[in-house]
C-alpha angles and dihedrals in degrees: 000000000000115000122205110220136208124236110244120214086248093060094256115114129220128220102242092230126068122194095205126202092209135094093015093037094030117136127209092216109020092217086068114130118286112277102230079185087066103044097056094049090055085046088057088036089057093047085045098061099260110141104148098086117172129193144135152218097253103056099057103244110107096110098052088057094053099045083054095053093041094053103041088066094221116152107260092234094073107053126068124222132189128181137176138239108205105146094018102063098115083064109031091156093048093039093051080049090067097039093051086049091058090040093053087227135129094214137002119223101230115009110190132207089237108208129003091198087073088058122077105220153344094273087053090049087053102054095041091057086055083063085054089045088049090051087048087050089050099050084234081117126026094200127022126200150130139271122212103001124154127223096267084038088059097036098053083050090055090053095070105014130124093189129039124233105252090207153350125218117210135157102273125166134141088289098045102050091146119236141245090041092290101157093052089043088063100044086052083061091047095256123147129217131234128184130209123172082029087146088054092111082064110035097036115004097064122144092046147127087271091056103094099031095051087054096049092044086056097058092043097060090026098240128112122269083253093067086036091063087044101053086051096064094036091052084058088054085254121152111220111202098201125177128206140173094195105084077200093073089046087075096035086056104042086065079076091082093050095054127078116186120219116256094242093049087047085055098042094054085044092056099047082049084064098059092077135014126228127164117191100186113056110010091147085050087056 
């Protein structure tokens, strides 16, 4: 499987598809025991062309990443890996230290500031992003962004920064546009998007306005209204991160990267997302 990538304002790419270890691998301490389980989907995943893995400190699979990587045997130049600092923000040196240790790797290829509601202020924001700026010195990270920021969180980070975030990952799907032109404010300022819970209309929005078009569409381009869902963030040059414990859906959704929908079917599906709002991640934050 051949992954398309998308050009980061650092130069670096990113594969356009993530295979990521949280939500169906979370755990609720990250010392838990080892998933095997884990470990032998990412190994499929691997052999199957995914190279694109995502994780973070704060969901407890690190090591399983890096057992995966470690046993399929693949050059670490191909692949990309990105992991998250949520607790750990006052340290971020000190906390990608740890992670790379549980990953059995010298340097991740994008490493996020996972959540800005775990950090107190701006100020705060601001000087844990410097710990972010120090790992990217120090060749310990290639890339270096944010997951699940907000536009004031990124603007006070503009304000101080040396390097700009490449990208932030937030949950993003036909209900969850985002308003105010977010997406295309943040692309002005070079910043990348990243999508998790892309598949949301689907696991946990049915019922709604998208039902009965995403299944049409489906039939239309003979996929399935996963890969439907998919296409639809990919053709935005936007990243999904999905999960799975089933090896079976790593084929279904790799189709993703193959088909291209058509604009007016894009739009059509945008359009339908806006007819009712649902947000998965941080309902209790908003």
């Amino acid at each position: 499987m051949q992954i398309p990538t998308l050009p980061l304002n650092d130069g670096n790419a990113i594969p356009m598809l993530g295979l990521g270890t949280g939500t169906t691998w979370y755990k609720d301490n990250p010392e838990d025991p080892l998933s095997p389980q884990l470990v032998e989907l990412l190994k499929a995943a691997l052999v199957n062309g995914y190279v694109h893995i995502d994780t973070a400190d704060s969901y407890g699979t690190e090591r399983e990443v890096g057992l995966a990587i470690q046993q399929s045997s693949i050059p670490r130049a191909k692949l990309f890996v990105t992991t998250k600092v949520q607790d750990g923000w006052k340290d971020a040196p000190a906390a990608l230290d740890a992670s790379l240790e549980k990953l059995q790797l010298d340097y991740v290829d994008l490493y996020l500031l996972h959540n800005p509601y775990v950090i107190a202020s701006n100020e705060d924001i601001q000087a844990a992003w410097k710990g972010l700026e120090i790992v990217k010195a120090q060749g310990k990270a290639k890339s270096i962004g944010i997951s699940n920021f907000q536009r004031h969180h990124i603007e006070a980070l503009l304000k101080t920064c040396t390097v700009k975030p490449v990208i932030n990952q937030l949950e993003f799907h036909p209900y969850l546009q985002r308003a105010t032109d977010f997406v295309p404010w943040m692309r002005e300022h070079g910043i990348g998007v990243s999508s998790f819970k892309s598949l949301a209309p689907i696991t946990v929005g049915k019922g709604r306005p998208l039902d009965e078009l995403l299944q049409s569409l489906a039939s239309k381009y003979r996929v399935t209204v996963s890969v439907v869902l998919l296409s639809w963030c990919i053709g935005q040059n936007i990243v999904p991160i999905t999960t799975t414990s089933s090896q079976s859906r790593l084929d279904e959704y790799s189709i993703a990267t193959k088909v291209v929908l058509e604009q007016a079917d894009v739009e059509e599906i945008s359009q339908a997302g806006l007819e009712h709002h649902f947000r998965w991640w941080g309902k209790e934050i908003f």
